[in-house]
C-alpha positions in Angstrom: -97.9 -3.3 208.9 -96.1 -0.7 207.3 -95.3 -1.9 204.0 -97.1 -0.1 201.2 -98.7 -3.5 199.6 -100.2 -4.4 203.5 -103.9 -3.5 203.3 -105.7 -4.7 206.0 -105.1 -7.5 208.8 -106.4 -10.6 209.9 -106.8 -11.8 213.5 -105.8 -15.6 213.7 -104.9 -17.8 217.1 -101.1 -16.9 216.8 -101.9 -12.7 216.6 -102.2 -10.3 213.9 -101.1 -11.4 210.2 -101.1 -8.1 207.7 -103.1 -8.7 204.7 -101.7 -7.7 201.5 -102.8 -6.6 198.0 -102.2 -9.2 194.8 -102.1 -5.4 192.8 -98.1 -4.2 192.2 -98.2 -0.5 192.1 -95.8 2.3 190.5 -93.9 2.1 193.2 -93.7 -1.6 193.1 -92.5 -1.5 189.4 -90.2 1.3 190.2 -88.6 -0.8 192.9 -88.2 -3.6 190.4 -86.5 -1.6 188.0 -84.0 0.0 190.0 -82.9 -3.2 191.2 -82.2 -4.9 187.7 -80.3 -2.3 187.7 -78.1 -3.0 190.6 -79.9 -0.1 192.4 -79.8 -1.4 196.1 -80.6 -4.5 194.8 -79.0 -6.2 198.2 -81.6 -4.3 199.8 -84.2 -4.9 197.9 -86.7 -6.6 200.8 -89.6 -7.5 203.0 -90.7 -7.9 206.4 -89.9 -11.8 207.5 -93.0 -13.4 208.8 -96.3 -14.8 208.0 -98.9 -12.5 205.4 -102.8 -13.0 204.2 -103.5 -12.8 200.9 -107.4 -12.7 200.2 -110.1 -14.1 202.2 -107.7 -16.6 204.0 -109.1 -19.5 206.4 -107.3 -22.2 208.7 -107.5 -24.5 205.5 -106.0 -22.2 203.2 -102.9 -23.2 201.6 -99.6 -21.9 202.2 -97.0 -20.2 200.1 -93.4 -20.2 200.9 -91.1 -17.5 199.4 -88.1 -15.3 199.9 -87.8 -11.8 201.4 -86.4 -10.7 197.8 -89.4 -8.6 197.2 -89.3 -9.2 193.8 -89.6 -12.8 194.7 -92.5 -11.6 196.8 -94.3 -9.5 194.3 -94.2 -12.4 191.5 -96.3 -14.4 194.1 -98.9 -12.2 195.2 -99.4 -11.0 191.6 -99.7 -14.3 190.5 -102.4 -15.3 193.3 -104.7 -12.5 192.2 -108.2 -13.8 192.8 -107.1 -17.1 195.3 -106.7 -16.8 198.8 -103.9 -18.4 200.8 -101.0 -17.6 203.3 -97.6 -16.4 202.5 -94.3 -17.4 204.4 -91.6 -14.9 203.9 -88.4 -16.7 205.2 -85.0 -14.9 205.5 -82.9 -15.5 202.2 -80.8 -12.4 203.2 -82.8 -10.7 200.5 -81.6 -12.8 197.5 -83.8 -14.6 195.2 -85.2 -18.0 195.6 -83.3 -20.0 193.3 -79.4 -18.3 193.9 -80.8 -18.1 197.9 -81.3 -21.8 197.8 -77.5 -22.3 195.8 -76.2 -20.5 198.8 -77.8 -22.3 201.3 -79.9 -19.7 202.9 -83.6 -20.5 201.5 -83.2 -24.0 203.5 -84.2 -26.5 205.3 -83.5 -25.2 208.8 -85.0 -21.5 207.8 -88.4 -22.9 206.9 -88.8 -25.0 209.9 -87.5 -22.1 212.2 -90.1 -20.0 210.3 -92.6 -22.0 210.7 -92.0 -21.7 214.7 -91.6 -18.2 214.6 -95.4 -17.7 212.9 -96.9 -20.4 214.8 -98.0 -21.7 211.6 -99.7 -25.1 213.4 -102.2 -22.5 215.4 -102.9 -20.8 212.2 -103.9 -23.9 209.7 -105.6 -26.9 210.2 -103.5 -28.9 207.3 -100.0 -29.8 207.2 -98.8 -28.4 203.8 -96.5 -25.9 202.7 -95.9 -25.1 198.5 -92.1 -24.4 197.9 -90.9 -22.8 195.0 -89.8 -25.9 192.9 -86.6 -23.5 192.5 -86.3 -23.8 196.1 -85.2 -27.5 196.0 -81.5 -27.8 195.9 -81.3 -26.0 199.6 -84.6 -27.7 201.3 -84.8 -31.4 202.5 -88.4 -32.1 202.0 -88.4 -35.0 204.6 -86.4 -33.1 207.0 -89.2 -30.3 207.2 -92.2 -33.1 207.5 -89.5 -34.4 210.4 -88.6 -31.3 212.1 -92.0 -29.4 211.5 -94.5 -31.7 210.5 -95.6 -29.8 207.1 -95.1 -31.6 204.1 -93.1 -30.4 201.6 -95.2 -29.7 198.1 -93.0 -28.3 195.2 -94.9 -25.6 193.5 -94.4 -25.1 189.7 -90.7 -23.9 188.1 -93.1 -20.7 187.1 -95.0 -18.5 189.6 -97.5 -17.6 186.6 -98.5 -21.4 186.6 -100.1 -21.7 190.2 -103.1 -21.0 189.4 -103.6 -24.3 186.9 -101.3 -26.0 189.8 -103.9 -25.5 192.3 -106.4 -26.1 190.0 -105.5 -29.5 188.9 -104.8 -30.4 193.1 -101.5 -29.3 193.4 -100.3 -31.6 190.6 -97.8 -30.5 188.1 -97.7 -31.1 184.4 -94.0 -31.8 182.9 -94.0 -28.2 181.2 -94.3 -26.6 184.4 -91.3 -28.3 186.3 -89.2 -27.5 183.0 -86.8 -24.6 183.4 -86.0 -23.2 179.9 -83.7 -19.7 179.5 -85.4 -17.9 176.4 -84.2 -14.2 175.1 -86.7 -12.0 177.3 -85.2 -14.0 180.5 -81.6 -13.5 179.4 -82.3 -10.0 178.3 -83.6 -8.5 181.9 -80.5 -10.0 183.7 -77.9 -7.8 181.5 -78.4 -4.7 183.5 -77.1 -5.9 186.8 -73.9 -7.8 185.0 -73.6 -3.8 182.8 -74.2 -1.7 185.8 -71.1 -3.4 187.7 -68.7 -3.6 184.8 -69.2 0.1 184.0 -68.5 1.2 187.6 -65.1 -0.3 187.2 -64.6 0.9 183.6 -65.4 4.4 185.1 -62.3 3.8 187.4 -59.9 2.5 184.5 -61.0 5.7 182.0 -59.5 8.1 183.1 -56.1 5.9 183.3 -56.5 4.8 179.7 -56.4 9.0 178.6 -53.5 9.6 181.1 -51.3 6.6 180.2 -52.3 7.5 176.2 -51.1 11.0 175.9 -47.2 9.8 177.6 -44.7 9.3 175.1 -43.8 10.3 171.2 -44.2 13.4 169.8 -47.0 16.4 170.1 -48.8 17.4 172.8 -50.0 15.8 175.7 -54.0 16.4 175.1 -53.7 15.4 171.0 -52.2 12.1 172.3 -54.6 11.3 175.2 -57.3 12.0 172.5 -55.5 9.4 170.3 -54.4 7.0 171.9 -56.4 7.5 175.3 -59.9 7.4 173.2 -59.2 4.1 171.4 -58.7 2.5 174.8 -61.6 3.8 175.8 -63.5 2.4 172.8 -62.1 -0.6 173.3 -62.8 -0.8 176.8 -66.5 0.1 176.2 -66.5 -2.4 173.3 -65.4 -5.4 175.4 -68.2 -4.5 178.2 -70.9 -4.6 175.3 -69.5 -7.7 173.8 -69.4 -10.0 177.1 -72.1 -8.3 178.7 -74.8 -7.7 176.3 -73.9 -9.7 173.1 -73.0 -12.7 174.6 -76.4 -13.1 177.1 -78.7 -12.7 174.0 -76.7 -14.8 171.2 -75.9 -17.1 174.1 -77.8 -20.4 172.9 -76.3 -19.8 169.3 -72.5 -19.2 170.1 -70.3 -22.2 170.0 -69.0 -24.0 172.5 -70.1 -25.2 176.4 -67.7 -22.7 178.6 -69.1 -19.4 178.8 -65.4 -17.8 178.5 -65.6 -20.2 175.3 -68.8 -18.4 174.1 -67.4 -15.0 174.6 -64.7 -15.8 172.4 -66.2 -15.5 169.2 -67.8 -11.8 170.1 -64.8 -10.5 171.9 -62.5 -12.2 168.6 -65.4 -9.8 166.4 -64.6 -6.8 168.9 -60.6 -7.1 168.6 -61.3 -7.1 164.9 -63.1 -3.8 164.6 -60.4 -2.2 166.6 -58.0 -3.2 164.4 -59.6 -2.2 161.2 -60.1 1.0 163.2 -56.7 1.5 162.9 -55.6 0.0 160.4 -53.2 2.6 159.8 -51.7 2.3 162.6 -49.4 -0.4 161.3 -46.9 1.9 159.7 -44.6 1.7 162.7 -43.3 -0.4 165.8 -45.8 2.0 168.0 -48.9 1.4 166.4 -48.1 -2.5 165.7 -47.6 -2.9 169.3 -50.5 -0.9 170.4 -53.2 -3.3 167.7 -51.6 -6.3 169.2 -51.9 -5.1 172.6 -56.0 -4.5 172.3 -56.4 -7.6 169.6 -55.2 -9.7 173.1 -56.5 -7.3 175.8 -60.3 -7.2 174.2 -60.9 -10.7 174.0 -59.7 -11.5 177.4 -62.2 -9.1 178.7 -65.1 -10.3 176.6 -64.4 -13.3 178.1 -64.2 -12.9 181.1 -67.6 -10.6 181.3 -69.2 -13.8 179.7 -68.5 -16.5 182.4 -70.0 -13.5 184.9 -73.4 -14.5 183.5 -72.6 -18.3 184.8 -74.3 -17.4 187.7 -77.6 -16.1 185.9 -77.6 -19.1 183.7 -80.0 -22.4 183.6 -76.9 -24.3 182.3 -74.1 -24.3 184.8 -73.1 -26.3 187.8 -71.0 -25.7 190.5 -68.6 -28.2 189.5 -68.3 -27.1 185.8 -67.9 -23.2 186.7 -65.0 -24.2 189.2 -63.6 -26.4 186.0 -63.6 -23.5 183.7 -62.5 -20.7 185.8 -59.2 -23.9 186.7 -58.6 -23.0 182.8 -60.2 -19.7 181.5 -58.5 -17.5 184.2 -55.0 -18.2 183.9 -55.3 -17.5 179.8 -56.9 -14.3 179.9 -54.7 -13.3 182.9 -51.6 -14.1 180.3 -53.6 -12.6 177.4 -54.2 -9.2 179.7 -51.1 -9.1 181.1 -49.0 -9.5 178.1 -51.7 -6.9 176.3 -51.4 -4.4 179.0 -47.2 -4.5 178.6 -47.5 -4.4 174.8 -49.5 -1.0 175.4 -47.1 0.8 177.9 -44.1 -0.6 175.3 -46.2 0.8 172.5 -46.2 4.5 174.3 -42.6 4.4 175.1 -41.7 3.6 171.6 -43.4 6.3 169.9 
């Protein structure tokens, strides 16, 4: 009863149900945009349990959705106006579609929630609305069996509910369609950014200390050298698999994502090298271009088959058959990078 969006309560036969607001605040927002950013994102939830939304009755229908509260929020704001109940199950506070990959927006979850709410007292139907998203982890006729609600898959977009329940819960083909465009790629970078700059934070400070050793001058002249183009380079391959590649993804060839970031972590390596291009006058700076021409790409793509699991194109099956392949390559191409750069310092 806590929760900031919980306005008011409704008595109903199985006890108090807290009645919540369609309206998404500041702090709502705020919330939302901390977590695309990877900011507690893993605890990013709601209270499990049944909620009223509107002027709810025993034949109003029901909602199922996880206890990601962004999950949650999309609902409600999308049922402005309508009144009906919302079932939070427990998803461990990840979002409906990757919670029902994982198995934990399931079958045996719903049915146990359903229990748990007394949700039989509380309506006089028999029908839940499942995110269509949802699918892969729920049995539809295992619920009806179990339970006795009958599965009803909403749309593939929460925004379309309203013309859903309109038309009498009947879908048109547009709304069970899942397409990926920009905007959708585009608000996934941050989390896939935030977590490859928290390692890159780690491996800075090694790229200035392993660039000043070796060759002539002073330590600080070479760590600003040597030490700043690794850092470029680093940075470079994070923006190249992790931004570039989610927003050209459509248009880059190939089907493999590590095939996809090929072509903008190829571009990267090439900037570097024309960067220091005079660099090529000796055995040190030869070996040091060849070591980032092979370490940059192997980065950029293996930032791009992190997005695999933000993508509406993969499979299980085909992400397990391109790691089987991209992995051992750019673990070859980094490794043999990574020793050309150390040579390239102890030759100078």
């Amino acid at each position: 009863m806590d929760q900031p969006f919980v306005v008011g309560r409704v008595r109903t036969p199985a006890g108090v149900v807290p009645r919540i607001s369609p309206l998404l605040l500041a702090g709502d927002r705020w919330g939302s945009f901390k977590a695309r950013w990877g900011v507690g994102r893993m605890h990013y939830t709601v209270d499990l349990g049944l909620y009223a939304l509107g002027e709810v009755g025993p034949e109003s229908p029901v909602f199922v959705t996880a206890n990601y509260k962004m999950s949650f929020d999309c609902l409600r704001e999308s049922l402005a106006g309508r009144n009906g109940w919302i079932l939070v199950v427990d998803t461990q506070g990840i979002n409906v579609w990757c919670a029902a990959g994982k198995g934990t927006f399931s079958t045996d979850e719903i049915v146990r929630r359903i229990e748990i709410a007394r949700l039989a007292d509380v309506v006089t139907h028999r029908k839940l609305i499942v995110p269509q998203l949802a699918a892969p982890g729920v049995a539809a006729h295992e619920v009806k069996r179990l339970s006795g609600f009958r599965v009803v898959y909403g749309p593939i977009r929460s925004k379309d509910l309203g013309y859903f329940l309109d038309a009498g819960l009947k879908a048109t083909p547009e709304m069970r369609q899942k397409t990926f465009p920009i905007g959708e790629r585009v608000v996934l970078i941050p989390v896939e950014l935030v977590e490859a700059l928290k390692t890159a934070l780690i491996i800075i400070p090694v790229l200035f200390v392993v660039g000043g050793l070796g060759g002539p001058g002073s330590f600080w002249d070479k760590a600003l050298d040597h030490g700043l183009l690794g850092v470029s380079a680093l940075l470079l391959s994070i923006v190249a698999g992790a931004v570039v590649t989610p927003i050209l993804l459509p248009w880059l060839p190939g089907r493999a994502f590590a095939l996809k970031g090929l072509l903008p972590g190829v571009i990267a390596a090439a900037l570097i090298a024309v960067a220091r291009n005079g660099a090529w006058v000796d055995l040190s700076g030869k070996l040091e271009t060849v070591a980032w021409l092979l370490l940059v790409p192997a980065l950029t793509t293996y930032l791009s088959m992190n997005f695999t699991g933000a993508s509406t194109y993969t499979s299980l099956s085909g992400v397990k058959k391109e790691m089987r392949v991209a992995v051992p390559l750019q673990v070859i191409a980094a490794s043999a990078g990574i020793l050309l750069w150390l040579g390239s310092r102890l030759a100078a």
